[in-house]
N, C-alpha and C positions, 0 to 999 in steps of 0.2 A: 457617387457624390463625394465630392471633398470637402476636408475639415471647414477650408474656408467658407463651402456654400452652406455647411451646416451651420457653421457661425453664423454668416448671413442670415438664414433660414428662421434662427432659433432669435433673433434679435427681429426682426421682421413680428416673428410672432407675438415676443414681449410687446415691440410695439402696439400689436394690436388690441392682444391685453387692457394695457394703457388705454385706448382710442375706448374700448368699453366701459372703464371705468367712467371717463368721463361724460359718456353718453349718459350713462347712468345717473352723475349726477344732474345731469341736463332734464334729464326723464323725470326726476325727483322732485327738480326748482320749480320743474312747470306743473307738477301737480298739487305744489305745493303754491303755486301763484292761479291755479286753478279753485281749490279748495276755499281759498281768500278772496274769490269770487261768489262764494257763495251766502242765503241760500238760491238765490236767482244766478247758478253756475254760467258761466261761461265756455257752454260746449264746445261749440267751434272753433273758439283757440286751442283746447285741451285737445281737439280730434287734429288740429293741423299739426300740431307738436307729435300724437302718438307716431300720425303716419312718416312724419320726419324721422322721428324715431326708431320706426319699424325699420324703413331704408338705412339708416346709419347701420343697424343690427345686422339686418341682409348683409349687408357688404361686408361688414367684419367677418361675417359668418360663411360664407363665399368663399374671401380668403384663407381662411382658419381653414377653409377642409381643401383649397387647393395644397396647400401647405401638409398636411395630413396625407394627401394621395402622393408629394412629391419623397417623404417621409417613407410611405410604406414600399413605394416599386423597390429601396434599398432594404435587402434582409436583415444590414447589421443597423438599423437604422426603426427595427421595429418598434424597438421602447420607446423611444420619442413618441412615433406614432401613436403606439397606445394610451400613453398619457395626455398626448394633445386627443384624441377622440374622446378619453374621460374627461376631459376639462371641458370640452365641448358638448357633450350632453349634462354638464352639469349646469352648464351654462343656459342652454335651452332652458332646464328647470326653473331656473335662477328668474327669468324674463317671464315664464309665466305666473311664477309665483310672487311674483315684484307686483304684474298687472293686479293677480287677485289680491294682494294686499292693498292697492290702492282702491277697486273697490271695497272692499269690507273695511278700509278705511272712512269712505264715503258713507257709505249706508251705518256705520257706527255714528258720524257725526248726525247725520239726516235721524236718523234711532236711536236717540239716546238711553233710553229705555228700556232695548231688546240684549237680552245679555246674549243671544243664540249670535248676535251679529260679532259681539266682544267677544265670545268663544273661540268663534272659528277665527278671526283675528289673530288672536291669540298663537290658535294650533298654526295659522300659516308663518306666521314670526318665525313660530320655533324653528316650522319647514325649511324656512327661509335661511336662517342661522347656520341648521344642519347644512344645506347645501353651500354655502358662500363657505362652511372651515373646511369640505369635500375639496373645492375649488383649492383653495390654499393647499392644503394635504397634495391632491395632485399639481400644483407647480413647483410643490417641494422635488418630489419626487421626477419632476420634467428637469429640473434643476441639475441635481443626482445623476440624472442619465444623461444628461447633455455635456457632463464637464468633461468627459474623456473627449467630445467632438470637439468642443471650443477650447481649448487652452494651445 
């Protein structure tokens, strides 16, 4: 692979990057115009958003590991790889703990009164926290190892 496709490559994947965050706040708005629905919710909006949702994810996630396999067939090209596969399992985390906060979100409003619901809330935050400065930490570090391919 050359310098140029790894530019390519590595700009590609920022993009995609990108394409998640704003999924993300997509994911957010609507649960957050879902929640404003309540207490008589409006499920079947909130389920047509996740599965939209789901599929935006899929695809990013698709490409992220094609990008990943294009990455690894090159030896000198391992580091990349490796930090795009951590960023991508941190990622995964990222989405399931996003979903469980938005229920324990839900059933905090619906229980106002059960602090076990605030608790675990609580601990997914934190979860949550930890993995989103992981994420940053490894695009530092994707950063780092990319700048000898891209300049």
């Amino acid at each position: 692979m050359e310098c140029v496709n790894v530019r390519q490559t590595m700009k590609q994947f920022n993009s995609l990057q990108e394409q998640r965050v704003h999924t993300y706040q997509l994911f957010q708005e609507g649960f957050q115009a879902y929640l404003d629905t309540g207490p008589n919710y409006n499920f079947p909006m909130f389920q047509q958003l996740v599965h939209k949702v789901t599929e935006m994810f899929k695809n990013i996630s698709d490409q992220v590991i094609e990008i990943n396999r294009i990455l690894s067939a090159e030896p000198r090209l391992a580091a990349l790889a490796s930090c795009i596969s951590k960023i991508q399992d941190c990622e995964k985390d990222k989405l399931e703990l996003t979903a469980r906060e938005q229920i324990l979100t839900q059933n905090t409003i619906d229980h106002p009164d059960s602090d076990e619901y605030k608790e675990e809330l609580k601990q997914v935050k934190k979860q949550l926290r930890t993995t989103m400065d992981k994420i940053i930490e490894y695009l530092e570090e994707l950063k780092y190892e990319s700048e000898e391919f891209v300049q």
